[in-house]
C-alpha positions in Angstrom: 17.9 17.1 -48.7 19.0 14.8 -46.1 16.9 11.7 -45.3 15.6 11.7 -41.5 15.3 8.5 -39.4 12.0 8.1 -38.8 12.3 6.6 -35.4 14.7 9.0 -34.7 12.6 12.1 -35.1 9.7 10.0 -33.5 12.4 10.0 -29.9 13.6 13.2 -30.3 9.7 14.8 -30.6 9.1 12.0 -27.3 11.9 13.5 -25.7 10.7 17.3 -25.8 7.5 16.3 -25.1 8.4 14.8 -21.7 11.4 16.8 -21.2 9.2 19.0 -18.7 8.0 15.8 -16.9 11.4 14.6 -16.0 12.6 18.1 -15.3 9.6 18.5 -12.6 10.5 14.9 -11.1 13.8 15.8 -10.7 13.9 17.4 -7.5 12.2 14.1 -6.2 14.7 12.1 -7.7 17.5 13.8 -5.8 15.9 13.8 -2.8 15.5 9.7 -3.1 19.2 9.3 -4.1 20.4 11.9 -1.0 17.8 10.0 1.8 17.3 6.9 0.3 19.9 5.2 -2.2 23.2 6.8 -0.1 22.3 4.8 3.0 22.2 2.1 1.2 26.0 1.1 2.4 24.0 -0.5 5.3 22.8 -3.6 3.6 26.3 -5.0 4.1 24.8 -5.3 7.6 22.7 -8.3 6.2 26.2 -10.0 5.4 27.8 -9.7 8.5 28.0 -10.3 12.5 27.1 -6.5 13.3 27.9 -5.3 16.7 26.8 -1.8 16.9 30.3 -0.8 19.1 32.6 -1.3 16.4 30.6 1.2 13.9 29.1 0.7 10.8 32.3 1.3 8.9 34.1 -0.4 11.4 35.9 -3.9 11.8 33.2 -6.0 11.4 33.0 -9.5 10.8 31.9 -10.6 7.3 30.2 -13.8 7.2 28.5 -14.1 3.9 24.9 -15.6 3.5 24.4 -16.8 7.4 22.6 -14.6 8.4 19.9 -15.6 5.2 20.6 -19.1 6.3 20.0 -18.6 9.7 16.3 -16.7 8.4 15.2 -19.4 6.1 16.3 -22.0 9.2 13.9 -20.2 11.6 11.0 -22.1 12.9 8.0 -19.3 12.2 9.4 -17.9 8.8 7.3 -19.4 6.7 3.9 -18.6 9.0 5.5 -15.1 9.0 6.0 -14.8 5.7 2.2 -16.3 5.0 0.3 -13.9 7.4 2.1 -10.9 5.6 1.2 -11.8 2.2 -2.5 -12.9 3.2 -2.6 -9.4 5.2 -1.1 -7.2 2.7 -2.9 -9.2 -0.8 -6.3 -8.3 0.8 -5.3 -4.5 1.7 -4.0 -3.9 -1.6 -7.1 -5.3 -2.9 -9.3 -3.6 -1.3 -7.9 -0.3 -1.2 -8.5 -0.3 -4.7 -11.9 -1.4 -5.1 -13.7 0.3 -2.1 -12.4 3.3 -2.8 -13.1 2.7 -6.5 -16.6 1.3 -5.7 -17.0 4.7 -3.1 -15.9 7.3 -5.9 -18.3 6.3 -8.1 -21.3 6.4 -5.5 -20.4 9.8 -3.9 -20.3 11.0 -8.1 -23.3 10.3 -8.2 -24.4 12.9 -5.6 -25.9 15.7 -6.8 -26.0 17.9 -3.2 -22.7 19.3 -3.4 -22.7 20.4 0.4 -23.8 16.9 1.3 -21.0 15.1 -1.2 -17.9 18.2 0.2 -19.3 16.8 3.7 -18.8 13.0 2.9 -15.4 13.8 1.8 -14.1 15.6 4.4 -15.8 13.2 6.9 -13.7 10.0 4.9 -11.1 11.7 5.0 -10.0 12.6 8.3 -8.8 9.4 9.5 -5.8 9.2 6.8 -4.5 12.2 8.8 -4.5 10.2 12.3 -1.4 8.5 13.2 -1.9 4.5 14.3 -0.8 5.7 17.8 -4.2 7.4 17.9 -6.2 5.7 15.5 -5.1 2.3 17.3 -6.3 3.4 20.3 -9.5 4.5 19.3 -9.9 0.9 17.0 -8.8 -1.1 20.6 -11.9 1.1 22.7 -14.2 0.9 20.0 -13.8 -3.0 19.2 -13.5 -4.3 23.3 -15.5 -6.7 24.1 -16.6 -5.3 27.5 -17.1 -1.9 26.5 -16.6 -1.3 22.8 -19.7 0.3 21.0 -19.5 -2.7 18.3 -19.9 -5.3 21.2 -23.0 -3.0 23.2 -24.8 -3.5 19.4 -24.1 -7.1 19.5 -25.4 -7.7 22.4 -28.5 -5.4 21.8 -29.4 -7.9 19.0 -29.3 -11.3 21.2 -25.2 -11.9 20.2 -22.5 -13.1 22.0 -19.5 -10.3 22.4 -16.7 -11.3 20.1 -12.8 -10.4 21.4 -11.8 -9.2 17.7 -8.1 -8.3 18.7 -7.6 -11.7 21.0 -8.8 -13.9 18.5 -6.8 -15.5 15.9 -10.1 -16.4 13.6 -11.1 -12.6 13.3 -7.4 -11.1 13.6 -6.7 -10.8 10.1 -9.9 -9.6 8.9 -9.9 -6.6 12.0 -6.8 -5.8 10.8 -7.3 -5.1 7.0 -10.7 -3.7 7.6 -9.6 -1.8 10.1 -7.0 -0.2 7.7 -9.1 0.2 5.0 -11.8 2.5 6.8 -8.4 4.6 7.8 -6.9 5.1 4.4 -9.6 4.5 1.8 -10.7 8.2 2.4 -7.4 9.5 0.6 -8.2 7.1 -2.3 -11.6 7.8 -3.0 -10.2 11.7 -3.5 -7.9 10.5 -6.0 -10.6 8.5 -7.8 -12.6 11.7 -7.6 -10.2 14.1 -9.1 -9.4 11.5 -12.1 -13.4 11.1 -12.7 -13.5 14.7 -12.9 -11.3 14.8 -15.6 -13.4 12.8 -17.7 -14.5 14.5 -21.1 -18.3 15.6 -19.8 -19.2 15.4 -24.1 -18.7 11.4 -23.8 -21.6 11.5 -21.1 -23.6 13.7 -23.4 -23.0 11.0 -26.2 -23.7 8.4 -24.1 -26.9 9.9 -23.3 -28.1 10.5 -26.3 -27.5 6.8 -27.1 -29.9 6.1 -24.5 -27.1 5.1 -22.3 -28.6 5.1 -18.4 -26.6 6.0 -15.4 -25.3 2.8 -14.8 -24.4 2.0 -18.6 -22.4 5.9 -18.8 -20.4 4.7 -15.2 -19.2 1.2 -16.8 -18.5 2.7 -20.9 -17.2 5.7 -20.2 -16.3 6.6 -16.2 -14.4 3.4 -15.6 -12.7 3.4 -18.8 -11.7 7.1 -18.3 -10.1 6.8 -15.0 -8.5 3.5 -15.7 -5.1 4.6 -16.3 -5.3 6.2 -12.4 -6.9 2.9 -11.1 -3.6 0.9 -13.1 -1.4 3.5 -11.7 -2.7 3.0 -8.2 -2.2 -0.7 -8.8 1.4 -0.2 -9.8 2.4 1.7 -6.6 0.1 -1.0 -4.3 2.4 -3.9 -5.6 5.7 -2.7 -4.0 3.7 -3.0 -0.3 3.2 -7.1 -0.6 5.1 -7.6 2.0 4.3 -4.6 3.8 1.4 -5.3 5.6 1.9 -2.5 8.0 3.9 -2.3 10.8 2.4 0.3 13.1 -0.8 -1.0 12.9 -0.1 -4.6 13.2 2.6 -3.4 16.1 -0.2 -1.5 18.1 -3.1 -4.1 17.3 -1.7 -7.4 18.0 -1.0 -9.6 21.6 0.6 -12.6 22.8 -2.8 -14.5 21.7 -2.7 -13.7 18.0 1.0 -13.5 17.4 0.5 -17.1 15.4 -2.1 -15.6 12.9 -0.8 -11.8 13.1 2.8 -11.8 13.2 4.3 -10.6 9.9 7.6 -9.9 8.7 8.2 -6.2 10.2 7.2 -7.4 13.5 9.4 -10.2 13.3 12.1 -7.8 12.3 11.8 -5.6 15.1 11.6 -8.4 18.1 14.9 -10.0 16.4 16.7 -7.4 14.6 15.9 -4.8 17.4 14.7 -6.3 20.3 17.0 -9.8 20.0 20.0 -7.2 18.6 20.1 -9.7 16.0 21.2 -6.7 13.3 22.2 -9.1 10.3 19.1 -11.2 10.3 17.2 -7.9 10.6 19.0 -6.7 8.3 18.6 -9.8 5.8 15.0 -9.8 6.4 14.8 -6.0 5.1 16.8 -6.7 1.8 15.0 -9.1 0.7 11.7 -7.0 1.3 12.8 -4.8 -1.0 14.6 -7.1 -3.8 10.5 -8.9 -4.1 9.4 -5.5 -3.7 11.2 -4.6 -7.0 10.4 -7.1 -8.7 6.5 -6.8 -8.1 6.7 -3.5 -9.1 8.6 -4.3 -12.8 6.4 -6.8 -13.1 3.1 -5.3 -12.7 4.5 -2.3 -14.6 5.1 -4.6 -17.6 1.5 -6.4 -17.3 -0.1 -2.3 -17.1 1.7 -1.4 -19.9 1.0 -4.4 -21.8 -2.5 -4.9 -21.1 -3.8 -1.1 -20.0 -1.3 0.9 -22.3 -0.1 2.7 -19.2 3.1 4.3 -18.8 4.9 6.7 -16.3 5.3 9.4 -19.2 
């Protein structure tokens, strides 16, 4: 009989096994290549003097890295650059461990109307649009009228201008975003926790494991593939600190401590019709994106054992 290759069988019986997988991503993948990777043509934009008459396939003039020059030569950059990292670091950080920290409270409930209740409750900001949710975060935070400011002063304190001050800007901002989107995270945390084996609580139990004991050996190390995949995705956002938010939040008095990179893109790139610079900003968003993302994929598949299939 014919001698098999071990390592060959071992792929092949990989390959059926998460043959469905790739055949149900599929129509996602094609929908990314169609909207996503085809426009791609545009980044040439970042390596030349665009002017938006002659077309984007048109004669345009092609003058290598000056545009990247011209970036890195900007006065700001660098205070752009810091604020977005500082801005998006602490949202990615804290979306995963308040919603984390929240999922493992609200399992803890035993009132399933009260726990249904605090869901749906958390969860109704994620669907608001930062038009909307802006809005309500600018009345709710003024210091004349905002109901954070009335409780301020109820206790003796002073009114503090949250969105006009560069101390407090950052910190209004990622807070701000976290209690709109952590909501959506705490049901993901949820669903995995659900999915843990209920005999390993049992076991646990009758070890004379308490509560808290069960949620650190055997809830946390349940759901931990979730938390690492989380942590994947979250990486590709580090210099995304939000641009709609940040856009509808900020003013001229915090644009030193709140301007970040899409900001800056849309005043030059847009505003300035400074398309290449724009342009060169957004490439090399996404190049450190990419990067962030292999790497972290690497450290959660080295450390965590986690992989996409």
């Amino acid at each position: 009989m014919p001698v098999v290759d071990s390592a060959k069988l071992r792929r092949r019986n990989r390959f059926r096994r998460t043959f469905p997988l790739h055949l149900m991503s599929l129509p996602a993948v094609l929908l990314c290549l169609v909207f996503c990777y085809a426009p791609m043509y545009g980044i040439v934009i970042a390596f030349q003097r665009f002017v938006p008459a002659k077309g984007l396939f048109g004669p345009q003039q092609w003058i290598g890295f000056t545009n990247f020059k011209n970036l890195f030569a900007y006065p700001r950059i660098w205070t752009y650059l810091t604020n977005t990292v500082q801005i998006s670091f602490a949202k990615i950080v804290l979306s995963i461990l308040v919603p984390l920290i929240f999922a493992l409270l609200l399992n803890e409930v035993r009132k399933k109307w009260f726990k249904k209740s605090v869901q749906t409750i958390i969860y109704f900001p994620y669907f608001l649009s930062w038009i909307v949710f802006g809005g309500i975060v600018i009345d709710i935070l003024s210091p004349s009228t905002g109901i954070v400011n009335n409780i301020i002063r109820l206790f003796g304190g002073e009114p503090i201008y949250f969105l006009g001050n560069p101390e407090t800007i950052k910190g209004t901002i990622v807070w701000t975003d976290i209690f709109k989107t952590f909501g959506f995270n705490t049901i993901i945390y949820l669903a995995a926790i659900t999915g843990v084996n209920p005999t390993l609580y049992e076991a646990a139990a009758i070890d004379g494991a308490n509560r808290w004991q069960q949620t650190v050996h055997v809830t946390l190390p349940g759901i931990i593939t979730i938390v690492a995949l989380m942590a994947v995705l979250s990486m590709g956002n580090i210099l995304n600190a939000g641009f709609e938010q940040v856009w509808n939040l900020i003013n001229a008095n915090v644009l030193s401590e709140a301007e970040i990179l899409d900001t800056f893109i849309y005043r030059q790139g847009i505003l300035a019709n400074q398309y290449g610079l724009g342009a060169a900003v957004g490439l090399l968003k996404s190049l450190t994106s990419m990067v962030f993302i292999g790497v972290s994929y690497i450290i959660a598949y080295k450390f965590l054992d986690y992989r996409l299939f």
